[in-house]
GUDO-515029 format. One record per residue: x, y, z of N, C-alpha, C, O in turn. Coordinates in steps of 0.001 Angstrom, whole numbers, plus 500000, padded with zeros to 6 digits. Example, Ala and Ser with C-alpha at 12.3 -4.5 7.8 and 13.67 -1.06 7.14 Angstrom:
513190494310507800512300495500507800513200496700507800514236496681508465
512850497750507080513670498940507140512900500030507870513409501138508039
This chain:
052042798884518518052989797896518009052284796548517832051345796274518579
052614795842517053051992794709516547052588793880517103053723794123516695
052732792574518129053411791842519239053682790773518451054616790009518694
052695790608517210052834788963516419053937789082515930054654788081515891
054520790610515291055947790506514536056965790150515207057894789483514751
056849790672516632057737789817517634058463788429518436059313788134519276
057449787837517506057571786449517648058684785501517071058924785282515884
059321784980518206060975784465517065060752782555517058059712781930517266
061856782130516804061619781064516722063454780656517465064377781442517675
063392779277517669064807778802518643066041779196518164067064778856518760
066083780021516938067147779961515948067712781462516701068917781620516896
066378782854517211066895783793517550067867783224519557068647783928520198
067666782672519701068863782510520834070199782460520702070896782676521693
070786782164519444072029781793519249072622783377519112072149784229518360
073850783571520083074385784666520496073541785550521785073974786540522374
072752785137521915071761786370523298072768785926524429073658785080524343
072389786750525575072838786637526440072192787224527639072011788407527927
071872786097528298070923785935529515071736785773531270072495784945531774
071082787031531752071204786958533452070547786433534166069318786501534205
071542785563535140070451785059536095070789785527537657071839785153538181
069996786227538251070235786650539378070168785698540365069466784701540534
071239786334541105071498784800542125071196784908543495070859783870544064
071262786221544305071156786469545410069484786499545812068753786688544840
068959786371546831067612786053546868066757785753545851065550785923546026
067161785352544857066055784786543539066759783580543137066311782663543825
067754783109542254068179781563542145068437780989543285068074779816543364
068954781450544201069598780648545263068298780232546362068558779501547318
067398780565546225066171780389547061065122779705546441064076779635547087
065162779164545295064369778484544355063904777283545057064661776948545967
062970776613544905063072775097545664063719774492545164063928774617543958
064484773284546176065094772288545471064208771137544600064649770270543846
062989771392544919062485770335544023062154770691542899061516769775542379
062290771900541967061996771974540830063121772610540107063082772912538915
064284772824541024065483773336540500065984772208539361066532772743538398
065911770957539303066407770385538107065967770645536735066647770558535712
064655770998536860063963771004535923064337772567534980064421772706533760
064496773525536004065311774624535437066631774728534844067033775575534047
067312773631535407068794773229535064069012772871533730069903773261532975
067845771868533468067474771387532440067091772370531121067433772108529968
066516773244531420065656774172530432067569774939530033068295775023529042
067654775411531801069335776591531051069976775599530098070525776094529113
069995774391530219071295773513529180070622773438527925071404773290526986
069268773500527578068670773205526742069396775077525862070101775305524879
068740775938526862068682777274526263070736777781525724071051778687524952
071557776970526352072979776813526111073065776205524745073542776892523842
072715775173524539073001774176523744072524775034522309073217775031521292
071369775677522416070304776499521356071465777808521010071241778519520030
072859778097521987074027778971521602073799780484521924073944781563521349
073337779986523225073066781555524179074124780937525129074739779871525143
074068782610526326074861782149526934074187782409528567073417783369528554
074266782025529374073687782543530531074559782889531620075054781944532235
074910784327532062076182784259533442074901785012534455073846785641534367
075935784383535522075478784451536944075376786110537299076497786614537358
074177787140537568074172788414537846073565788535539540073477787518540229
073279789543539929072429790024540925072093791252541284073000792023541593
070516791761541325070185792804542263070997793482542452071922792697542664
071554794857542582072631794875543695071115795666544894071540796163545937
070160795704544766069373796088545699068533794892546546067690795268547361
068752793556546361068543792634546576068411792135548408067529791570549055
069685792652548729069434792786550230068369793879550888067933793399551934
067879795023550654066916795974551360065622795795550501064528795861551061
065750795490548672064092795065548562063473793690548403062246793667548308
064132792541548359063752791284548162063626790405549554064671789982550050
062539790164550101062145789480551625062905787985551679062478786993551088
063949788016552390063972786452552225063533785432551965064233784493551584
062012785366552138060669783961551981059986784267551324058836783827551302
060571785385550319059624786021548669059010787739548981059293788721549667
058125787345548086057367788577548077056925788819549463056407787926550134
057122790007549896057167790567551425056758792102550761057572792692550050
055402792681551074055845794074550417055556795466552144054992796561552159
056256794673553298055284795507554199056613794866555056056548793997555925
057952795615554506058689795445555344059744796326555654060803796032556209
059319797591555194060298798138555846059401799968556274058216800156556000
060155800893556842059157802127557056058428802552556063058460801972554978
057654803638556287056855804217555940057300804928554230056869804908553077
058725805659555234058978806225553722059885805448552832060689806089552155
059854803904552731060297803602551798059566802394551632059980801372551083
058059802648552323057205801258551971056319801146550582055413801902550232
056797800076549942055338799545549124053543799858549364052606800456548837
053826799097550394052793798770550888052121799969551094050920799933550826
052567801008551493052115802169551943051680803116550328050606803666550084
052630803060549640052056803289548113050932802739547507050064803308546846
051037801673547782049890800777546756048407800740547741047297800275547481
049056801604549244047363801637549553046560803259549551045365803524549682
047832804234549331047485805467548938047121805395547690046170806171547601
047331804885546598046944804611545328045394803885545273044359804323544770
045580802961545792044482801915546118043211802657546555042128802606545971
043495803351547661042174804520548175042050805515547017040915805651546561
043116806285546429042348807390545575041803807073544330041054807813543692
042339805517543852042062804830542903040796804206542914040183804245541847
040114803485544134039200802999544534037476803845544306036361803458543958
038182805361544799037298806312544795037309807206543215036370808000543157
037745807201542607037607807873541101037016806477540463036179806772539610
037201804806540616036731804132539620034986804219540399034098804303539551
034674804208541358032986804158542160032685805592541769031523805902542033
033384806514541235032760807971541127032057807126539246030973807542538836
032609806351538639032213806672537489030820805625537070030124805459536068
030884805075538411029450803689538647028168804268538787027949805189539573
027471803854538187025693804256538323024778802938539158025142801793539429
023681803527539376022894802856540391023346802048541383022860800945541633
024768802827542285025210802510543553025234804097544600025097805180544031
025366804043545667025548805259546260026868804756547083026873805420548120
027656804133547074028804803726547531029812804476546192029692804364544972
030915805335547109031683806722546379032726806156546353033294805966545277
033347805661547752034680805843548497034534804709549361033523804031549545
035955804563549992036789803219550919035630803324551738034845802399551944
035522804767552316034679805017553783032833804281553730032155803731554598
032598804583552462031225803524551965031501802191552430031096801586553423
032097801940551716032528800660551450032260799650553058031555798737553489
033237800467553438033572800471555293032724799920556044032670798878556697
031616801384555715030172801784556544029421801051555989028609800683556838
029068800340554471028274799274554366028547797718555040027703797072555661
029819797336554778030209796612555725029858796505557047029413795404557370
029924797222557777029820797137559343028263797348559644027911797111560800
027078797863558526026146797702558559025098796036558182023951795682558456
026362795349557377025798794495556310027257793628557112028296793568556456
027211793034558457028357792441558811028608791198558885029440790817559709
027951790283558048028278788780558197029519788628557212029324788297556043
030742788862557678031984788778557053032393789411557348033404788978557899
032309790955557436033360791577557708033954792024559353035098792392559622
033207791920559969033970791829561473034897791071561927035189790064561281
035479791331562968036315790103563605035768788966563649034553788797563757
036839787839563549036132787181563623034664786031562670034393784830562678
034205787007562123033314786343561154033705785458559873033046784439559668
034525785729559188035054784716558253036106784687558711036575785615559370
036870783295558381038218782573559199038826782965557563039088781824557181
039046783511556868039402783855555950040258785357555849041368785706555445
039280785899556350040310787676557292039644787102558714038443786916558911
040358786950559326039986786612560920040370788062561432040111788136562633
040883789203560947040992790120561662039802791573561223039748792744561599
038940790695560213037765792060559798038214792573558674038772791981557750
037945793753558780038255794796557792039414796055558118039409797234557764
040276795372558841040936796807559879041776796900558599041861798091558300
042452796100557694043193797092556581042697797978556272043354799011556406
041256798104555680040828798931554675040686800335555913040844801505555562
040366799929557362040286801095557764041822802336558249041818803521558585
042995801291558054044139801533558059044125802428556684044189803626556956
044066802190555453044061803114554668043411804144554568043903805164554086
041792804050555143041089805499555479042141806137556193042396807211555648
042910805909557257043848806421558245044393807394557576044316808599557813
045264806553556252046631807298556071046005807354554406046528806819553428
044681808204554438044230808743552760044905810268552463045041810518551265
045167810894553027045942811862552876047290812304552754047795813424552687
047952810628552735049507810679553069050164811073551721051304811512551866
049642811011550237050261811976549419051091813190549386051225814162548642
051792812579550918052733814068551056054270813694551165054445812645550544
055204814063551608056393813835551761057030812461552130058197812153551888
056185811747552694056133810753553453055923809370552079056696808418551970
054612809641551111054278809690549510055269809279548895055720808191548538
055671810857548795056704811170547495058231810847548041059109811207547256
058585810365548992059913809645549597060060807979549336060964807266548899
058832807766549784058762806056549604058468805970547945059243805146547458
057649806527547007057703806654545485058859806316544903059209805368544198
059714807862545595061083807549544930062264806564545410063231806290544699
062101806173546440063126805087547051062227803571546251062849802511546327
061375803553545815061021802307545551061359802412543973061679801337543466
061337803663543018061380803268541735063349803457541393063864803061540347
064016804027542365065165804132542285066048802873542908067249802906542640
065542801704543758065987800759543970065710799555543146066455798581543038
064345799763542473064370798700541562064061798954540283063303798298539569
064871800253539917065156800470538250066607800508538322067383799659537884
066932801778539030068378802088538835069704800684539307070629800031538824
068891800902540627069388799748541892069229798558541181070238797968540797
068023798077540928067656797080540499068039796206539323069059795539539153
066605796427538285066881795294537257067264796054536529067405795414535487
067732797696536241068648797836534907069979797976535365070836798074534487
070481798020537005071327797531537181072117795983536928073326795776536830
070993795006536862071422793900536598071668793893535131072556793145534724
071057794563534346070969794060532871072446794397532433073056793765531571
072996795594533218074466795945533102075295795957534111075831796864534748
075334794281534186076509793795535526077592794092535685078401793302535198
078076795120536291079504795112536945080018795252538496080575796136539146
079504793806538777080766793330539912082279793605540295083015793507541277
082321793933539212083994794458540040084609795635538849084894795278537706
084769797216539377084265798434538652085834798133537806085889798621536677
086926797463538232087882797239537371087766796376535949088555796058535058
086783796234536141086686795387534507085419795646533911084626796410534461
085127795004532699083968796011531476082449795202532114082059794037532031
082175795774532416080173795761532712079239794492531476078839794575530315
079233793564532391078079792621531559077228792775530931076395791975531358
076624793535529771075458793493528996074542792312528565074633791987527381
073718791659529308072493790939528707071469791386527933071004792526527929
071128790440527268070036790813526703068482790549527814067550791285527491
068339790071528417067602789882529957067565788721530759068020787577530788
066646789685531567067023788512532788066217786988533047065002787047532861
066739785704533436066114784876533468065838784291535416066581783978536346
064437784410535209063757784459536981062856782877537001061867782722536285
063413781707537989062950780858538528061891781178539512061861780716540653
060900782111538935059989782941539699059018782286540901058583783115541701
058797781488541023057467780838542190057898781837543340056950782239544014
058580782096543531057925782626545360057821784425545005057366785096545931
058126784993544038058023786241543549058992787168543257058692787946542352
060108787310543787061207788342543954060695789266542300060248790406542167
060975788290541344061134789005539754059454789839539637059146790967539251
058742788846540091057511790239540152057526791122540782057206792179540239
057709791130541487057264792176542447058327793504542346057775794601542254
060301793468542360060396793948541504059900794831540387059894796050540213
059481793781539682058950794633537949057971795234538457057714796335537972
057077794707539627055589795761539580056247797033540193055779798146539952
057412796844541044057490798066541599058014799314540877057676800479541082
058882798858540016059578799921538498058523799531538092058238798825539059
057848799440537546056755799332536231057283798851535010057290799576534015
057746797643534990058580797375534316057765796117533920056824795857534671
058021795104532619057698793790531744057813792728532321058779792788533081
057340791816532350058056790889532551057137789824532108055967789816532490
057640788880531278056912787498530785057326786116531011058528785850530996
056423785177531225056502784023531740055619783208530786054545783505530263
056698781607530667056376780365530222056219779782530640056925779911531641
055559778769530738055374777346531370056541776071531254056804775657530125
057224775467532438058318774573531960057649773645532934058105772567532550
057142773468533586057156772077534316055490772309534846054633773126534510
055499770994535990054657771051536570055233770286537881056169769494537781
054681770545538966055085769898540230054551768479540440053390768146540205
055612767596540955055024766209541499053631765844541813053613766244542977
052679765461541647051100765200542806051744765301544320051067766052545022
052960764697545049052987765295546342053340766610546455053619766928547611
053436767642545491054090768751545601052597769450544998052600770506544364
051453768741545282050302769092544710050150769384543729049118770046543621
051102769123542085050716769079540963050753770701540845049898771051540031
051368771656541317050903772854540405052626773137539310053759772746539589
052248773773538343052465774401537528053537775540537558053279776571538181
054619775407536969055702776324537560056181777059536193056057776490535109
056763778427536320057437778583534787058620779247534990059265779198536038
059000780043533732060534780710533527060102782193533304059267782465532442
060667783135534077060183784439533644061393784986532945062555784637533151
060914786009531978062229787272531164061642788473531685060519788948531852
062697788740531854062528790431532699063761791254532123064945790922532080
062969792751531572064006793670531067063346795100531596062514795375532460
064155795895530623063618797558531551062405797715530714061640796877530237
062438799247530651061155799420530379060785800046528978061556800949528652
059813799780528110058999799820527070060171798313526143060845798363525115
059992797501526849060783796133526538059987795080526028060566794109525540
058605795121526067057649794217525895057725793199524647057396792013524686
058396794141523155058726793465522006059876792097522593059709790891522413
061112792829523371062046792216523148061567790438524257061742789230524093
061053791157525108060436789660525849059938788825525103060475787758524803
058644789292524644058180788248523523058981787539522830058880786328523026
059873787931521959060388787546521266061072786622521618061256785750520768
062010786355523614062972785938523919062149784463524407062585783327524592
060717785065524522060240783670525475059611783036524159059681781813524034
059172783587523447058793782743522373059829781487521528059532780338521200
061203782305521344062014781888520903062365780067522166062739778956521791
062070780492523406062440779470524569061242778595524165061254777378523982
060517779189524091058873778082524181059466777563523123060468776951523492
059339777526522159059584777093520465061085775989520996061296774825520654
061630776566521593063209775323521814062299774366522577062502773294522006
061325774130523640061243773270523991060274772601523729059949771578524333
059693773101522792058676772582522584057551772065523185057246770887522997
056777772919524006055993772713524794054816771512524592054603770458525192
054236772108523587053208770774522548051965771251523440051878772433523772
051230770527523729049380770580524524049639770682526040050269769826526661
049105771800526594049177771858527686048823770533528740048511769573528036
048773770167530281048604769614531213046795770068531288046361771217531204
046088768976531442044868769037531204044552769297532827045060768645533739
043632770359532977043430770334534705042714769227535167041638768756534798
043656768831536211043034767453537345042159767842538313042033766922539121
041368768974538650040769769638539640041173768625540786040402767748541177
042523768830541323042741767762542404041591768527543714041145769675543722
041422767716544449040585768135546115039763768629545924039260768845547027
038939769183544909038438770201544799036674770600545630035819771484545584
036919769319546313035696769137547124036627768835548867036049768292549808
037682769187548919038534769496549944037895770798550838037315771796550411
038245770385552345037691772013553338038802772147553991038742771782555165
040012772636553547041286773231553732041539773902554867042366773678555751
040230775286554669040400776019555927038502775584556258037722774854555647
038351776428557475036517775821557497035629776887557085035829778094556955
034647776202556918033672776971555867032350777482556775031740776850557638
032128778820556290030943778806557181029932778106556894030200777280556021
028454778062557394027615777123556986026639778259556547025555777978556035
């Protein structure tokens, strides 16, 4: 598909209709850049969209209160536990296809480490102060492709497809009346909920740039994400392009390399 044809301009907003999830994702936003979002929805109103209030309904068991959290709940319905069974068999098929290394697998990896240890032990960089014990946690559980696998797989793509964001895209809060259809969802993303989500369905999701944070809020850079189901990629484009184009972004914020000679955490010598 060709993505350039996808490209709209402020005129395609008039009639869309945009969700904004409210339960652990708007309502947890900071207050210091929440105006600035306020600002963008009235802008994206005014342009003759409409935006109503949606939510998750899986929002309470997969979204961490203080954001992206992916190592919080058991085994068989952990993330975390997926993405490191993946991570190990993935790790080891991309080093099978490398030349002039003899490092295969995690367990190389490991064993060069603990041979070659200025970093990776306890202790040695204040950066992992605890070593390398993840990676040996996943040697642990390299075989867990089993029930244990294929339980947490499906509890994670059934809470945040079904459960999730194509539940939101067709809101119905109360089964006595007709189900909200958006055209997608709009995510005040900084602390993660809307990613992490989408990474977990395998699902789109695109982001603009609307602000930037105060210098006491250290000057970083914040945006607006669209999130829809899946093979959606045209319709995003199109929705954030159409937003960029309303506000007219103009020349980006030139980087200030603030601190950048700052020692935050300490450095070895």
């Amino acid at each position: 598909m060709d993505y350039g044809t996808c490209i709209a301009s402020k005129d395609a907003l008039k009639g869309a209709v945009f969700g904004l999830p409210m339960k652990r994702a708007w309502e947890n936003v900071d207050k210091a850049i929440k105006p600035r979002f306020e600002e963008v929805f009235q802008m994206i109103r005014d342009a003759g969209a409409e935006i109503v209030e949606v939510d998750f309904p899986c929002w309470e068991s997969m979204i961490d209160e203080n954001g992206w959290n992916w190592n919080t709940r058991p085994d068989d319905q952990s993330e975390y536990l997926v993405c490191g069974v993946e991570f190990y068999h993935g790790l080891r098929a991309y080093l099978k296809e490398l030349k002039h290394t003899s490092i295969r697998s995690l367990e190389d990896v490991v064993a060069y480490n603990i041979e070659h240890h200025d970093g990776a032990a306890p202790g040695d960089d204040p950066g992992f102060p605890s070593g390398q014990d993840l990676l040996a946690k996943l040697i642990d559980k390299k075989d867990v492709k089993d029930e244990t696998y294929r339980a947490a797989l499906k509890y994670i793509r059934e809470q945040t497809r079904e459960n999730g964001i194509d539940a939101a895209l067709t809101y119905q809060p109360d089964p006595s009346k007709p189900a909200i259809q958006v055209d997608a969802l709009l995510l005040a993303d900084r602390a993660g909920p809307g990613q992490q989500l989408a990474a977990q369905a395998g699902y789109p999701i695109i982001t603009i740039p609307v602000g930037v944070d105060s210098d006491e809020m250290g000057g970083r850079p914040f945006g607006l994400s669209f999130q829809d189901t899946a093979w959606s990629e045209g319709r995003l484009i199109k929705w954030a392009s159409a937003v960029e184009d309303l506000l007219g972004v103009g020349s980006r914020p030139r980087p200030m390399y603030r601190e950048y000679l700052a020692t935050n955490i300490p450095i070895l010598p």
